[in-house]
C-alpha positions in Angstrom: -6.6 11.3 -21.2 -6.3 10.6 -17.4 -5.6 7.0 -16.0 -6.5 3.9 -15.3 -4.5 1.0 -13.6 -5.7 -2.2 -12.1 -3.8 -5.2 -10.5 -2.6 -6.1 -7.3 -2.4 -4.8 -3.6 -2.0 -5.4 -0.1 -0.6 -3.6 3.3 1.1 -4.4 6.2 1.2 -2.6 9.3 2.2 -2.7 13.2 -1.7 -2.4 14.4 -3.0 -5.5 15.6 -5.4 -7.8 13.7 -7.4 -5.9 12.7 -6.6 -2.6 12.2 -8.8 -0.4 14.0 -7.4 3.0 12.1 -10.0 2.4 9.1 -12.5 3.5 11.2 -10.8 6.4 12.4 -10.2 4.9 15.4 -6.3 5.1 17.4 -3.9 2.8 16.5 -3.2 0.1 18.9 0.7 0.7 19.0 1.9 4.2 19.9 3.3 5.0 16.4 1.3 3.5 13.1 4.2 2.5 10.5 2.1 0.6 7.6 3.5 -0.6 4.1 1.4 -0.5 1.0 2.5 -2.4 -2.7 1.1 -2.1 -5.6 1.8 -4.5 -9.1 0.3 -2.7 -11.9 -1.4 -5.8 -14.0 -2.3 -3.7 -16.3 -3.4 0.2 -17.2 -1.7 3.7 -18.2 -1.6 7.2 -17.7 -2.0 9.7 -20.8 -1.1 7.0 -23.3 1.9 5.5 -21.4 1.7 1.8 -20.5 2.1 1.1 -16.3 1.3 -2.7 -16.9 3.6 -5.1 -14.7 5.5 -2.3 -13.3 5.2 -2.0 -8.8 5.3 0.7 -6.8 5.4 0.7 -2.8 4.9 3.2 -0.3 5.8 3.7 3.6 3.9 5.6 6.0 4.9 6.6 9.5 2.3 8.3 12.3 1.1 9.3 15.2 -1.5 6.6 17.0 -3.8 8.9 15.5 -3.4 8.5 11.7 -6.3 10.9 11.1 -4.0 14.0 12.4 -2.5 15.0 8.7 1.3 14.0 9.9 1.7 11.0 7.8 6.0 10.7 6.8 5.9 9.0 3.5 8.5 7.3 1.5 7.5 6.2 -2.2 9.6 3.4 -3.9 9.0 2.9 -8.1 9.9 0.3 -10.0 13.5 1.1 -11.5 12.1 -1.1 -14.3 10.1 1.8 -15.9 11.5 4.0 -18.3 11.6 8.1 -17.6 8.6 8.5 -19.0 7.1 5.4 -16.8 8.5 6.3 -13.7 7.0 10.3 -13.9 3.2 8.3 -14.6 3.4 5.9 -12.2 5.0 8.5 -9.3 1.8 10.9 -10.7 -0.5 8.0 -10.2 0.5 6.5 -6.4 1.3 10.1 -4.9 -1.9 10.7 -5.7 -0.9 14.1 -7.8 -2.6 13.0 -10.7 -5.7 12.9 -8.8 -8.4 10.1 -7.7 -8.7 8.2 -4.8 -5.0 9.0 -3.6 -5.2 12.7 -3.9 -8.0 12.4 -1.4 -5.6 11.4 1.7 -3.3 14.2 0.3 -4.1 16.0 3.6 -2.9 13.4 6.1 0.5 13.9 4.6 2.9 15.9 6.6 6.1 15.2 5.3 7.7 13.3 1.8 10.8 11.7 2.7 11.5 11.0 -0.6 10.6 9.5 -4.2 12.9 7.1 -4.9 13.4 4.6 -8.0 14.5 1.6 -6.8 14.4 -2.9 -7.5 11.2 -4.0 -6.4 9.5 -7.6 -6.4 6.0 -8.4 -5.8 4.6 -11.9 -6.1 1.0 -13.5 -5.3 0.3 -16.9 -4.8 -3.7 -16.8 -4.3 -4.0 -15.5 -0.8 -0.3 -15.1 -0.1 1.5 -12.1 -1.3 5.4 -10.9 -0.9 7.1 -7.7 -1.9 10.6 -6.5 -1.4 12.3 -3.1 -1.8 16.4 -3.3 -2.1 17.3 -4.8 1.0 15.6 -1.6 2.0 11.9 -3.1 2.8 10.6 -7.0 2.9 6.7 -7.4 3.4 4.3 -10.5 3.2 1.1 -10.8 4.1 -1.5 -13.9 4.1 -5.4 -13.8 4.0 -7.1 -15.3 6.9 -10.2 -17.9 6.7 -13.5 -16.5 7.8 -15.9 -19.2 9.6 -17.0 -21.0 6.6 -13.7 -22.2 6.4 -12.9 -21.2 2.9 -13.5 -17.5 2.0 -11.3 -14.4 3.8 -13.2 -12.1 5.7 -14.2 -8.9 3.5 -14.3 -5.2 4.6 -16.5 -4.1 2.0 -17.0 -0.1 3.8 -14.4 1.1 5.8 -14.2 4.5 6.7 -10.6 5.3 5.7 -8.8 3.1 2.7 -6.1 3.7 0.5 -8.4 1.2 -1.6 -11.9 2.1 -2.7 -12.6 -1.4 -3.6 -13.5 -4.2 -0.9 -10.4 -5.5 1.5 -9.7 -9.3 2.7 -8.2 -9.3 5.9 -4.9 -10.8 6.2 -2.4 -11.5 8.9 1.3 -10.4 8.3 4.4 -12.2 8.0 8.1 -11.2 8.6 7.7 -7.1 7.6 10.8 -5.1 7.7 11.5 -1.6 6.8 14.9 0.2 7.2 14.8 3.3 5.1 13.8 7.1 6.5 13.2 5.5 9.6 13.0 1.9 10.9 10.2 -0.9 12.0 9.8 -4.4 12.1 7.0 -6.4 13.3 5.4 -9.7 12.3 1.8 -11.8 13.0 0.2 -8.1 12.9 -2.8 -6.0 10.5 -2.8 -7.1 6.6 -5.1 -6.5 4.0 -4.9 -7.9 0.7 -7.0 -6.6 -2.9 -7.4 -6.1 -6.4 -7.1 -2.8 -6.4 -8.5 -0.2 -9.5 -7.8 3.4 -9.7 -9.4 6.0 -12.6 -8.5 9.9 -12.8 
């Protein structure tokens, strides 16, 4: 049967507005830590239901994020039953192939799968998630110059979206887990993301 999910997305990481990694470029801090959530709105894998279910991941590089030593952390919603929890880890590790199992080679190391409480919440161009008191990310879209639509990346070279980005300017971000970053008033980008496999 494969999959298909759709709902709700947006990163945070260290690089300054904007990120110049998406097009393969260094990042402008010497390591690149970014955050990435997901809320499922609504889809499944093989006949198992992922809608409202969140998943969130952490990544830690070099400034180059192109040189396949990505450290990854994976947090899923401890909401999801068994059965839930092997889809959705399937679906946003990218093992049950599509557009994730394409960056499967910048991945050096998997610091762990973990189940664990997560919130996500949007409010239009402001979105929050939370991991434990392990993670706390928020992000806000900016205005482009017509004063009332974000900016769009519709084309980037590297995305762990294939749809179009907003650019957005983080808040408070915090991670304290396999390894520890903090920053704030840095990169965000904010979409409704789709995935099919």
């Amino acid at each position: 049967m494969g999959f298909s999910v759709k709902g709700d997305y947006f990163e945070t990481c260290n690089c300054d507005v904007s990120c110049s990694c998406i097009w393969l470029g260094p990042a402008t801090n010497d390591v690149c830590d970014v955050l990435l959530a997901w809320h499922v709105r609504e889809g499944q894998k093989d006949g198992v239901d992922l809608s409202g279910l969140n998943a969130v991941m952490a990544v830690h590089t070099s400034k180059q994020m192109t040189d396949g030593n990505w450290k990854v952390a994976l947090y899923l919603d401890d909401h999801a039953t068994p059965e839930q929890s092997e889809a959705l880890g399937a679906v946003f590790s990218g093992g049950a192939g599509g557009h994730l199992a394409a960056l499967g080679p910048l991945i050096g190391e998997i610091a762990g799968v973990t189940p664990a409480a997560i919130s996500f919440d949007r409010e239009g161009g402001s979105l929050k998630a939370t991991v434990g008191d392990v993670l706390s990310m928020e992000a806000e879209e900016l205005v482009g110059m017509d004063g009332s639509n974000a900016p769009v990346i519709t084309n980037p070279l590297l995305g762990v979206v294939p749809q179009p980005v907003t650019q957005a300017k983080a808040g408070a971000t915090s991670y304290h887990g396999h390894w520890d970053a903090e920053f704030s008033g840095t990169n965000g980008f904010v979409t409704d993301f789709a995935y099919e496999g």
